[in-house]
C-alpha positions as CSV (number, residue, x, y, z in Angstrom):
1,X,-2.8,33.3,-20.3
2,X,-3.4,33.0,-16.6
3,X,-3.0,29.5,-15.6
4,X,0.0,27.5,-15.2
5,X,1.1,25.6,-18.9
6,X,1.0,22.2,-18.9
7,X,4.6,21.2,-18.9
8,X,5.3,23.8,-15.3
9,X,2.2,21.0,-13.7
10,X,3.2,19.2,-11.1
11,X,1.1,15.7,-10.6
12,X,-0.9,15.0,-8.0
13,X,1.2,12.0,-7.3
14,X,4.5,13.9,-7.1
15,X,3.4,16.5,-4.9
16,X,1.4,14.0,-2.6
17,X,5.2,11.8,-2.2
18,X,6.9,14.7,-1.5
19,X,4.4,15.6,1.6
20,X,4.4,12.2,2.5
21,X,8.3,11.8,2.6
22,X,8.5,14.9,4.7
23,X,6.1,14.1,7.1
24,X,8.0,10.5,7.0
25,X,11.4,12.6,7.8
26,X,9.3,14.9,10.3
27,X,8.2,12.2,13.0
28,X,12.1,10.8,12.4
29,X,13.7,13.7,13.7
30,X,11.4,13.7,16.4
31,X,12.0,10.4,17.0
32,X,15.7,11.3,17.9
33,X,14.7,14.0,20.1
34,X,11.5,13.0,22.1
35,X,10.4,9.1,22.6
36,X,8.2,7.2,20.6
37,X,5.9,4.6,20.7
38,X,3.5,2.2,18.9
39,X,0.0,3.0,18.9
40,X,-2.1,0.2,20.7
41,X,-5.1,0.1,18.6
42,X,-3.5,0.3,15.0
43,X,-0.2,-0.4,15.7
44,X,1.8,2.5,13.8
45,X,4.3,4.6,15.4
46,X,3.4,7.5,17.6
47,X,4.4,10.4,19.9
48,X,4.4,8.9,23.5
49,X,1.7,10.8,25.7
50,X,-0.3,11.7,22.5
51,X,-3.3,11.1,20.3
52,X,-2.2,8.6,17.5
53,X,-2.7,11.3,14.2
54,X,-3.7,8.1,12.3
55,X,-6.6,6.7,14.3
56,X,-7.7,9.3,17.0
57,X,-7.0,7.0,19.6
58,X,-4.9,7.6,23.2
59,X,-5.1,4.9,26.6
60,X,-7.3,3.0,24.6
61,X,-9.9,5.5,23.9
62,X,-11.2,7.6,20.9
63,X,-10.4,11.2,21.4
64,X,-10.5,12.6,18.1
65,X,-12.7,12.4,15.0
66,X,-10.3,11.3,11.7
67,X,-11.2,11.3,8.0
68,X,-10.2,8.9,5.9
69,X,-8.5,9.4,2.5
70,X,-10.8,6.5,0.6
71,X,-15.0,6.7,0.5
72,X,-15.8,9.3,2.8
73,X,-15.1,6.9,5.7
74,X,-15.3,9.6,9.3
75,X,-14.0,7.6,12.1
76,X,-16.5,9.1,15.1
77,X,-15.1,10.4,18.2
């Protein structure tokens, strides 16, 4: 049989923590090597001198379109 056997699946909840904790671990390694700072329209940490990746917003401004997880909710740019 081709597929993968019931018992070798990984969940979608497993597999969606594990991304998750690494991007967590990514952005604190780069907080030890390049500054950060908190995003001024939703208040989460960021790269200083970048587009926040969690709300598309830099100096106060919408730069970049994001789509949200829940509803099909597009925040426009």
């Amino acid at each position: 049989m081709a597929g993968i056997s019931p018992r070798k699946k990984i969940s979608k909840h497993k597999s969606r923590t594990r991304h998750s904790t690494r991007e967590r671990l990514a952005l604190k390694k780069l907080s030890k090597k390049y500054s950060t700072s908190k995003c001024n329209n939703c208040g989460k940490t960021k790269l200083s001198h970048r587009v926040c990746p969690h709300c598309g917003y830099y100096k106060g401004k919408q730069v970049i379109t994001i789509k949200s997880k829940s509803k099909d909710t597009v925040v426009d740019a």
